[in-house]
VEXLUMVO-11134 format. One record per residue (C-alpha): residue in one letter; x, y, z. Coordinates in Angstrom, 2 decimals, always signed. Example, Ala and Ser with C-alpha at 12.3 -4.5 7.8 and 13.67 -1.06 7.14 Angstrom:
<pts>
<pt><resn>A</resn><px>+12.30</px><py>-4.50</py><pz>+7.80</pz></pt>
<pt><resn>S</resn><px>+13.67</px><py>-1.06</py><pz>+7.14</pz></pt>
</pts>
This chain:
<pts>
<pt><resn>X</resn><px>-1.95</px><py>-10.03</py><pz>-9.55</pz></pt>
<pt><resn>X</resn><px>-5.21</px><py>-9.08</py><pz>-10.39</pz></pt>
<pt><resn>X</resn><px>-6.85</px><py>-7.73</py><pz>-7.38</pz></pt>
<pt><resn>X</resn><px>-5.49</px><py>-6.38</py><pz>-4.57</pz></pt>
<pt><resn>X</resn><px>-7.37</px><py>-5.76</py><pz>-0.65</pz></pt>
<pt><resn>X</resn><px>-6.76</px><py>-2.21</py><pz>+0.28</pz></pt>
<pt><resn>X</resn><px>-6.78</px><py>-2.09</py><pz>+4.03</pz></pt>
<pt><resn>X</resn><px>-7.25</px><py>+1.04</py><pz>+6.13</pz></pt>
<pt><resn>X</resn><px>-6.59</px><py>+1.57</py><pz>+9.33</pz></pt>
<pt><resn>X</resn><px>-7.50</px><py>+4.27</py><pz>+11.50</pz></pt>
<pt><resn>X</resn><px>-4.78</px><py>+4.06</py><pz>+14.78</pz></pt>
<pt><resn>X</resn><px>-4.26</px><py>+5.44</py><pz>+17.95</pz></pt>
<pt><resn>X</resn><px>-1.49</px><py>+8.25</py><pz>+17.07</pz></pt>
<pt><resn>X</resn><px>+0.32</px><py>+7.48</py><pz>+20.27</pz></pt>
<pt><resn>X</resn><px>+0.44</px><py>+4.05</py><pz>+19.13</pz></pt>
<pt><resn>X</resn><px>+2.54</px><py>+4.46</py><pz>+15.66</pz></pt>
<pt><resn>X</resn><px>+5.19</px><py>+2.33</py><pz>+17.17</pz></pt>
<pt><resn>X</resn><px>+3.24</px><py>-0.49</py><pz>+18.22</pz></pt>
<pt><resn>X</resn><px>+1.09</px><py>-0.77</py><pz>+14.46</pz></pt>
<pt><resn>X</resn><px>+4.85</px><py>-0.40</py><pz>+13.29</pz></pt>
<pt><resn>X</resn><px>+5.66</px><py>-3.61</py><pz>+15.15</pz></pt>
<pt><resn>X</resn><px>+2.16</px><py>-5.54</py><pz>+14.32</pz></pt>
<pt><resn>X</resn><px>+3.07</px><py>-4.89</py><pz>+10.61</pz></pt>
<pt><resn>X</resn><px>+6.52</px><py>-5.90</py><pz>+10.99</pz></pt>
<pt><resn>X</resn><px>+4.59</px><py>-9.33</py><pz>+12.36</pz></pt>
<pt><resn>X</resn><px>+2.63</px><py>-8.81</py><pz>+8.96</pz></pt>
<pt><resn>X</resn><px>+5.71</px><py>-9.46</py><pz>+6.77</pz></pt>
<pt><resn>X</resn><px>+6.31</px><py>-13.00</py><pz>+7.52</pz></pt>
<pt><resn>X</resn><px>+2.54</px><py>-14.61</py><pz>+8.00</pz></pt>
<pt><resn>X</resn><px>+0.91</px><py>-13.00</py><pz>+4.99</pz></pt>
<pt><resn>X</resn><px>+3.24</px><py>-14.47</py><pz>+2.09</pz></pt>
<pt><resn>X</resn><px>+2.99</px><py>-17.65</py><pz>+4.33</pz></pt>
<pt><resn>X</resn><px>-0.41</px><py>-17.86</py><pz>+4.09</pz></pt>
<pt><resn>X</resn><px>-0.57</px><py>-16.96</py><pz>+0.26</pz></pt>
<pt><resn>X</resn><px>-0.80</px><py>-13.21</py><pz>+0.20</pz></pt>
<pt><resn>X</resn><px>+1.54</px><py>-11.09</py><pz>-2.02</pz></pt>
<pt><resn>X</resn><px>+2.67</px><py>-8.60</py><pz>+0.84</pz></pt>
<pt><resn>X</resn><px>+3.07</px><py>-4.92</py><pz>-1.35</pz></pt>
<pt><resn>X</resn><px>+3.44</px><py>-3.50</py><pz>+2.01</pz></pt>
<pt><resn>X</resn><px>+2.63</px><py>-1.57</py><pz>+5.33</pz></pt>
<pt><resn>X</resn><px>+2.33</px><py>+2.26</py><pz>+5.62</pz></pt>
<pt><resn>X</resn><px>+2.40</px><py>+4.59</py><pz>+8.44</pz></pt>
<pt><resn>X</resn><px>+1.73</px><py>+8.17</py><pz>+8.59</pz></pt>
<pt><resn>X</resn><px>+4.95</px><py>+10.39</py><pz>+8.11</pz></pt>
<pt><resn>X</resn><px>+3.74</px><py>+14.20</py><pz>+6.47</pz></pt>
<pt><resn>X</resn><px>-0.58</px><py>+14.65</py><pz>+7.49</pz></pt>
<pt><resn>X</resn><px>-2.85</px><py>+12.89</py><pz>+8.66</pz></pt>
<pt><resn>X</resn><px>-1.37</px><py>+11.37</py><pz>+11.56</pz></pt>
<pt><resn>X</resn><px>-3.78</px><py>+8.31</py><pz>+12.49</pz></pt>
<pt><resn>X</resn><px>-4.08</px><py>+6.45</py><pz>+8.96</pz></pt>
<pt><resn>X</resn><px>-2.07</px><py>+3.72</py><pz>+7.80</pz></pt>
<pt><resn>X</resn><px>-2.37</px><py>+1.60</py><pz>+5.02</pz></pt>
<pt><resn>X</resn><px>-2.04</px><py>-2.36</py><pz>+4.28</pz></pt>
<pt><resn>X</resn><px>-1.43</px><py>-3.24</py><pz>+0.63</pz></pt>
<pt><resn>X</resn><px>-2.04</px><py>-7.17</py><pz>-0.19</pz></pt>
<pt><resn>X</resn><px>-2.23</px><py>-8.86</py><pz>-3.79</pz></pt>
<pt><resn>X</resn><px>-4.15</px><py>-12.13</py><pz>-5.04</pz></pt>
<pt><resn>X</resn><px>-4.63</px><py>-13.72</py><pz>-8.20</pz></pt>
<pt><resn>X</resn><px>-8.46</px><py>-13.72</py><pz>-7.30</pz></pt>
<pt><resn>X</resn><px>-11.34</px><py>-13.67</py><pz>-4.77</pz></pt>
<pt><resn>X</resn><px>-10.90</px><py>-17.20</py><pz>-4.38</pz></pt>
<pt><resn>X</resn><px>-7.64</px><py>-16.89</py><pz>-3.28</pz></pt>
<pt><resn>X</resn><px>-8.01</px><py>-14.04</py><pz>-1.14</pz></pt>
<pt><resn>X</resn><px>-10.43</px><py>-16.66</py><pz>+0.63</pz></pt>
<pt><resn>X</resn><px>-8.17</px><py>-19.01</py><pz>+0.63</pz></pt>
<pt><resn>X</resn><px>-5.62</px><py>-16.86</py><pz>+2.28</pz></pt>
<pt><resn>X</resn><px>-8.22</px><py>-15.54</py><pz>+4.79</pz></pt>
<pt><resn>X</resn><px>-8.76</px><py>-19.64</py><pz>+5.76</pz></pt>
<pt><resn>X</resn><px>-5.04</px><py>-20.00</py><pz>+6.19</pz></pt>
<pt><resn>X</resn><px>-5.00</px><py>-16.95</py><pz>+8.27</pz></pt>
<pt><resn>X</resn><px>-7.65</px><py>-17.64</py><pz>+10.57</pz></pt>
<pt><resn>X</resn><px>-5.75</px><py>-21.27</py><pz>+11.49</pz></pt>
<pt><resn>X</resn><px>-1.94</px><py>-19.78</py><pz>+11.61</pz></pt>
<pt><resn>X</resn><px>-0.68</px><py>-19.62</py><pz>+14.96</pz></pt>
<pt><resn>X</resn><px>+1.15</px><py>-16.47</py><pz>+14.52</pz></pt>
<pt><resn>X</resn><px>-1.68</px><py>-14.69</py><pz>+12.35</pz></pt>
<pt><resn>X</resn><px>-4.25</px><py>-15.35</py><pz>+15.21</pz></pt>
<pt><resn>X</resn><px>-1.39</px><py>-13.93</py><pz>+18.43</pz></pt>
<pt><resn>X</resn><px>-1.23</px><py>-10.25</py><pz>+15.55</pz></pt>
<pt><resn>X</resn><px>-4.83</px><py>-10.02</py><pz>+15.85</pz></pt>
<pt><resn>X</resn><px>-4.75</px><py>-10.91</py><pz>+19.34</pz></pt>
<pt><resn>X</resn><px>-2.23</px><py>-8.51</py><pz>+20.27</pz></pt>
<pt><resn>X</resn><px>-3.77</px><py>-5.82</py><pz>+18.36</pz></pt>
<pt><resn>X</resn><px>-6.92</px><py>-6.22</py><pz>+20.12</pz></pt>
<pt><resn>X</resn><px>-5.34</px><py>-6.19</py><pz>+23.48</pz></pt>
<pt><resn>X</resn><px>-3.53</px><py>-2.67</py><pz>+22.81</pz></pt>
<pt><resn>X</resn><px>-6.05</px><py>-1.12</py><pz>+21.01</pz></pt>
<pt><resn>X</resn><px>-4.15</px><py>+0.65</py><pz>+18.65</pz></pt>
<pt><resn>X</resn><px>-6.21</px><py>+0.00</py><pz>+15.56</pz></pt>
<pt><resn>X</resn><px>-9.26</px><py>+2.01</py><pz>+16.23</pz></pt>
<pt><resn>X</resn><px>-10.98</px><py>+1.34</py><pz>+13.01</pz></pt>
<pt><resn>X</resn><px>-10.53</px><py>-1.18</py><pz>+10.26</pz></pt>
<pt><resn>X</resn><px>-11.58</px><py>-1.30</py><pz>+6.37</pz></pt>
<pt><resn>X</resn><px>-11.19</px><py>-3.61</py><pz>+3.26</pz></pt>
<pt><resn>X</resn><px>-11.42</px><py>-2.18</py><pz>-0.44</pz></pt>
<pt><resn>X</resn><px>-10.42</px><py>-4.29</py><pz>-3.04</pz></pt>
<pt><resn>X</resn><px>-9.34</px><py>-2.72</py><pz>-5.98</pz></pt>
<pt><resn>X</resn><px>-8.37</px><py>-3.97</py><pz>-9.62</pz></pt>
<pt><resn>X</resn><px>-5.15</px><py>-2.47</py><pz>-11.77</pz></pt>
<pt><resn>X</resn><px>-5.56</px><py>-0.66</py><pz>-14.59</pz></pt>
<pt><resn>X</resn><px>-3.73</px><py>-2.38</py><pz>-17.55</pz></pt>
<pt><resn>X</resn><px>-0.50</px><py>-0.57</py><pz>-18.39</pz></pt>
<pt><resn>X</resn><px>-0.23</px><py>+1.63</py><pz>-15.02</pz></pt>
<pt><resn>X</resn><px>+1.68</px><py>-0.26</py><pz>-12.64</pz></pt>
<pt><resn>X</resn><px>+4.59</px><py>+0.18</py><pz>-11.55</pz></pt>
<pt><resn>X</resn><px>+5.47</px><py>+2.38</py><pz>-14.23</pz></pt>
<pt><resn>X</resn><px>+9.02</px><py>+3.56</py><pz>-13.41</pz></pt>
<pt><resn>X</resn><px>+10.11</px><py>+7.91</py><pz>-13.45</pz></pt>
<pt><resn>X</resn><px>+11.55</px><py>+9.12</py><pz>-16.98</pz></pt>
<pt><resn>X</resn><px>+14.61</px><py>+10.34</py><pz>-16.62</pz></pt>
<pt><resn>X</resn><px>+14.77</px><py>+14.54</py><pz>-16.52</pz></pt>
<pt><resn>X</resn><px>+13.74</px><py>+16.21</py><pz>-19.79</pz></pt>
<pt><resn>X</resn><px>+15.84</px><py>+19.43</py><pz>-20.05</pz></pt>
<pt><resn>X</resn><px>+13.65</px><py>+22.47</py><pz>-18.88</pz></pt>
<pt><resn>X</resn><px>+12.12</px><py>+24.70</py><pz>-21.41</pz></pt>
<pt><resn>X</resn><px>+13.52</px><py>+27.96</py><pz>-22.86</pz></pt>
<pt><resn>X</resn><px>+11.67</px><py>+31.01</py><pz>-21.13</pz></pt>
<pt><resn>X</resn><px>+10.03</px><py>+31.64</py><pz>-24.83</pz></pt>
<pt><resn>X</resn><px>+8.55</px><py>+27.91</py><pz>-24.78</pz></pt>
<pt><resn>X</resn><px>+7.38</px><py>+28.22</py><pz>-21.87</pz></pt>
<pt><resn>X</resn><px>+5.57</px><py>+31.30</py><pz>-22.52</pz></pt>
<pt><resn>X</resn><px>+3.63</px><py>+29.86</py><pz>-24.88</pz></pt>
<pt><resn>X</resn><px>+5.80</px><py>+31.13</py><pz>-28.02</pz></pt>
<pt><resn>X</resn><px>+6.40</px><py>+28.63</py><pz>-30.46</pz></pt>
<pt><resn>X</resn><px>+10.58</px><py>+27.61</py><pz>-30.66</pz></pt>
<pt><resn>X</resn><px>+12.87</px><py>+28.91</py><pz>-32.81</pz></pt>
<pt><resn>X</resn><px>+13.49</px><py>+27.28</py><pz>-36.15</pz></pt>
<pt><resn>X</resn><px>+15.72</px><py>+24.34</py><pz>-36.20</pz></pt>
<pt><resn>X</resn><px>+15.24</px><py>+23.64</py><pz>-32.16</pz></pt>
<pt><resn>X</resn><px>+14.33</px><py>+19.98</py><pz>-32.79</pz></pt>
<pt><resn>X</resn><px>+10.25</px><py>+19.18</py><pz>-32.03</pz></pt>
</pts>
């Protein structure tokens, strides 16, 4: 994919459970209506009224594509309707945002054994501990 829309939202914190249930909604219209869904998220540790929307397309054409589709899908148009009714999403904004080549989805490296006390210190390791 080689952009992807960065949504924020800024919610009603009383309302987590309700955005929770308009992304839900999310999961099954966007890749419908040709988004690649990376995903929903809802506050758990800090801020507690800023979630995020993560959606991929191959280009701004298709992102406007998508955005067509959306606007005509029955289901797409009762989220937004539903989420103006309840007023949980206080504030709304798009960034789109291109990958870096060779940075996503770059998976954790298994534990490297911790360094001697000496090493750590800055001393340089005894001879014959492997570089």
């Amino acid at each position: 994919m080689a952009l992807t829309c960065f949504i924020r939202y800024q919610l009603d914190p009383f309302q987590i459970a309700a955005f929770r249930e308009y992304a839900a909604h999310w999961g099954h219209i966007i890749p419908r209506c040709g988004g690649h869904l990376l995903g929903y998220f809802v506050p758990s540790e800090g801020t507690n009224d800023e979630a995020w929307g993560l959606i991929a397309f191959d280009s701004l054409a298709a992102y406007e594509a998508y955005r067509a589709r959306l606007r005509t899908d029955p289901q797409g148009r009762a989220n937004f309707e539903r989420a103006q009714r309840q007023r949980f999403i206080l504030r709304e904004q798009r960034t789109f945002a291109e990958v870096v080549e060779g940075t996503f989805q770059r998976p954790a490296l298994p534990p490297h054994p911790p360094l001697s006390p000496l090493a750590s210190a800055g001393e340089p390791p005894a001879a014959g501990a492997g570089a």
